[in-house]
C-alpha positions in Angstrom: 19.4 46.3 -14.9 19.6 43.3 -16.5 17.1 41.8 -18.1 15.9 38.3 -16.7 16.6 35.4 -19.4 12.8 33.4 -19.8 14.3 30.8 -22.4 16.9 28.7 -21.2 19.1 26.2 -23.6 21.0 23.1 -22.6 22.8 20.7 -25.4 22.5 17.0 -24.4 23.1 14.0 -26.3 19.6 13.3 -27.4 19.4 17.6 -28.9 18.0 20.3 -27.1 16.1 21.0 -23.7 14.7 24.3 -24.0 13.6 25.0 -20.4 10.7 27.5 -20.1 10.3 30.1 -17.4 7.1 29.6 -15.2 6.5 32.8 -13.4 6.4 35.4 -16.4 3.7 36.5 -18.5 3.1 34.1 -21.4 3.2 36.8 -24.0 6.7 37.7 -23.3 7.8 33.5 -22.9 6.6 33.4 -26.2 8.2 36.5 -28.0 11.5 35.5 -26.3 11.3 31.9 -28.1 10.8 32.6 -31.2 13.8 35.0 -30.7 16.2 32.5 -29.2 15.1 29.6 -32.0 16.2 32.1 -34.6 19.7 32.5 -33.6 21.6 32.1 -36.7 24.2 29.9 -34.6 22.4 26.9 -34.6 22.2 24.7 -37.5 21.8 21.0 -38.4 18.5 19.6 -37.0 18.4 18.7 -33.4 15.0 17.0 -31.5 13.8 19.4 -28.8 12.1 18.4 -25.5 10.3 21.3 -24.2 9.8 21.9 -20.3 7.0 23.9 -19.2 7.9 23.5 -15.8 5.1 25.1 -13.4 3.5 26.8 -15.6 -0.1 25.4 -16.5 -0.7 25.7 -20.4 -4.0 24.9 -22.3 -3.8 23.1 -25.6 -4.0 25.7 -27.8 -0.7 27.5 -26.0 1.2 24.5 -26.2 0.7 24.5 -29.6 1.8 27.6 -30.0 5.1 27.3 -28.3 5.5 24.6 -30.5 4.4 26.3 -33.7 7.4 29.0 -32.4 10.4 26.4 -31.6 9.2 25.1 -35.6 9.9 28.7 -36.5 13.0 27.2 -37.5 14.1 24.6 -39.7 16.5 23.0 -37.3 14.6 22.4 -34.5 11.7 19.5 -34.0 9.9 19.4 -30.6 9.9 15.4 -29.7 8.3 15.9 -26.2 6.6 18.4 -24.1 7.2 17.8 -20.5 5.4 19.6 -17.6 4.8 19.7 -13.8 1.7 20.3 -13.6 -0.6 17.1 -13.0 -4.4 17.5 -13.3 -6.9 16.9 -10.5 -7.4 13.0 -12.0 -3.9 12.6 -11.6 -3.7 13.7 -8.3 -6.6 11.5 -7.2 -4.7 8.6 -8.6 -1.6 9.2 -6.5 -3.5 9.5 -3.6 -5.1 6.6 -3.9 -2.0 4.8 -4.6 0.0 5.9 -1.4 -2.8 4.7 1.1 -2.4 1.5 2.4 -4.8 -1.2 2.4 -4.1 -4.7 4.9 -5.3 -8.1 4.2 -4.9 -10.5 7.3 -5.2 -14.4 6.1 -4.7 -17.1 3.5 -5.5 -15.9 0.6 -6.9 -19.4 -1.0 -7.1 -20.8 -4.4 -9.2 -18.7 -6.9 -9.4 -16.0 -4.5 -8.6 -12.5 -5.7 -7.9 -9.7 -3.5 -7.1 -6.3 -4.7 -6.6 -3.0 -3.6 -6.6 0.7 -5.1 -2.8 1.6 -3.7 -0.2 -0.3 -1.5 -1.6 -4.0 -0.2 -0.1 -5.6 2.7 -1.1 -9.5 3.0 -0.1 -11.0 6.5 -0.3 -14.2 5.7 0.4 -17.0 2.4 -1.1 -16.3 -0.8 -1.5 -20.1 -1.9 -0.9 -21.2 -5.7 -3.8 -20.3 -7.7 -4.5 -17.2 -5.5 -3.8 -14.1 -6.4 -3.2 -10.2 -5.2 -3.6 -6.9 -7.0 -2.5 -3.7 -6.1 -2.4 0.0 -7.5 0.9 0.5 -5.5 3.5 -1.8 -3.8 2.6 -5.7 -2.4 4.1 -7.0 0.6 3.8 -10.1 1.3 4.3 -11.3 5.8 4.3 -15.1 4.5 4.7 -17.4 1.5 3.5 -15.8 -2.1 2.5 -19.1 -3.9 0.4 -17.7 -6.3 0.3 -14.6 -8.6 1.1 -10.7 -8.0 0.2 -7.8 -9.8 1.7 -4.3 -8.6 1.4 -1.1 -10.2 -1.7 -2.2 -11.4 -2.6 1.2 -12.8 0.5 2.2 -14.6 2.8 2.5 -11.5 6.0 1.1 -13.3 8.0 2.2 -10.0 5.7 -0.4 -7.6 7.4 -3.4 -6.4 6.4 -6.8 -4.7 8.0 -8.0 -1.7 7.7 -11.4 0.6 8.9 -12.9 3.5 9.4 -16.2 0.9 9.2 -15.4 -2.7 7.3 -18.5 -4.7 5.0 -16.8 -7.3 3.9 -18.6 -10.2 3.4 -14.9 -11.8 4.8 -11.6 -10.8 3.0 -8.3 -13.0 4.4 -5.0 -12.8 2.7 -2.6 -14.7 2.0 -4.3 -18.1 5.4 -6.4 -17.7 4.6 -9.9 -16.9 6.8 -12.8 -15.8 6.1 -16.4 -15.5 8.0 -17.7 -12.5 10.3 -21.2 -13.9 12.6 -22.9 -12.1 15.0 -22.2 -15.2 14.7 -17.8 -14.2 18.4 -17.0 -13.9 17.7 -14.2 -11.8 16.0 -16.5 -9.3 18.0 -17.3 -6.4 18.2 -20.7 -5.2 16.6 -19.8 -1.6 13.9 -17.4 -2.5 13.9 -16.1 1.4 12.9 -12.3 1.9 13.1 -11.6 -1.5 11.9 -8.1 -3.8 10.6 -8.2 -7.6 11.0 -4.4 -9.3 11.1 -3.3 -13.0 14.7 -2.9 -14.0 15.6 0.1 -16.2 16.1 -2.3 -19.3 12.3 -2.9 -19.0 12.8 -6.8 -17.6 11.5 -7.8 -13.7 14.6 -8.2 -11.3 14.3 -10.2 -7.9 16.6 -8.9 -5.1 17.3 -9.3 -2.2 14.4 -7.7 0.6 17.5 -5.4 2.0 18.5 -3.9 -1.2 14.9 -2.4 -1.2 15.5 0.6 0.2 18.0 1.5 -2.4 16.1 0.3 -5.6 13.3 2.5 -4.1 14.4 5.1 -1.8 11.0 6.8 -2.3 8.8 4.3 -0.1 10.6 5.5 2.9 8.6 8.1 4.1 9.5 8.0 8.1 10.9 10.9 9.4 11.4 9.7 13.6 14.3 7.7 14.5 17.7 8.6 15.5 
């Protein structure tokens, strides 16, 4: 019978992914590692990420897989990437999916903030302003400032029936809203501000939503 491979290598551009099984016994993840990092074919020195997969690891193990990929003196573990989400984290993503509406004009110098997605029916006026933990959508006029992903959601986006911010936040990105913004378009009608991969905020259209984000679909009727 063959013996089930626990250590699993994959050469990418960046160096190594050593992928960890997460259903054996931790002793026998660890003696296979140190076996597989001593293979005399590799050579040169490549960054490692390490994924843990399922498998919950205190500290102190992670160090020691660690210690054993540093066995050799090709290999550097960069990252350490894993799964497993502790129950603060979970909280926090819970939070963030529930859905909290605000009917009305949200005035001048009014702040209105919510712990995940925020849904204002109505015009947020210049020198009002809306903060979220998840995704803002605005059902009128967003005159004032937005803040989304308030608490490190760099995936949250802001949407309005007429896009006119002063400020749009996502995350820690901020961007001051000037008639000179290239990616503005003239008639700022139905319009959706995200964080683009190159770490800038683009402003789409509303319909292209639902393939910047195909995660905030969640409906499952329809035919």
């Amino acid at each position: 019978m063959t013996k089930k491979q626990l250590v699993y290598i994959k050469g990418t551009k960046d160096g190594l992914v050593l992928r960890l099984d997460d259903q054996c016994a931790y002793a026998e993840l660890v003696d296979e590692l140190k076996l597989k990092v001593s293979d005399e074919g590799i050579d040169g020195q490549a960054e490692v990420l390490l994924q843990l997969g399922n498998r919950y690891c205190s500290e102190e193990q992670i160090k020691e897989l660690i210690a054993s990929v540093h066995t050799s003196p090709h290999l550097r573990v960069s990252r350490v990437q894993s799964d497993v989400i502790s129950v603060e984290e979970s909280n926090r993503r819970i939070l963030e999916r529930q859905s909290e509406t605000y009917v009305g004009i949200v005035r001048s110098g009014q702040v209105v903030k919510a712990e995940g997605d925020l849904v204002v029916v109505g015009d947020v006026n210049p020198n009002g302003k809306i903060v979220a933990g998840g995704n803002i959508f605005v059902l009128g006029r967003l005159k004032g400032s937005a803040h989304a992903g308030a608490n490190g959601n760099k995936e949250a986006v802001i949407a309005a029936s007429w896009l006119e911010a002063t400020h749009i936040k996502i995350d820690e990105t901020l961007e001051t809203m000037t008639d000179e913004l290239t990616i503005l378009s003239e008639q700022p009608e139905m319009e959706c501000a995200y964080l683009h991969a190159n770490g800038f905020i683009a402003i789409d259209r509303l319909q292209e939503l639902r393939l910047l984000r195909p995660q905030l679909s969640t409906f499952k009727g329809g035919s």
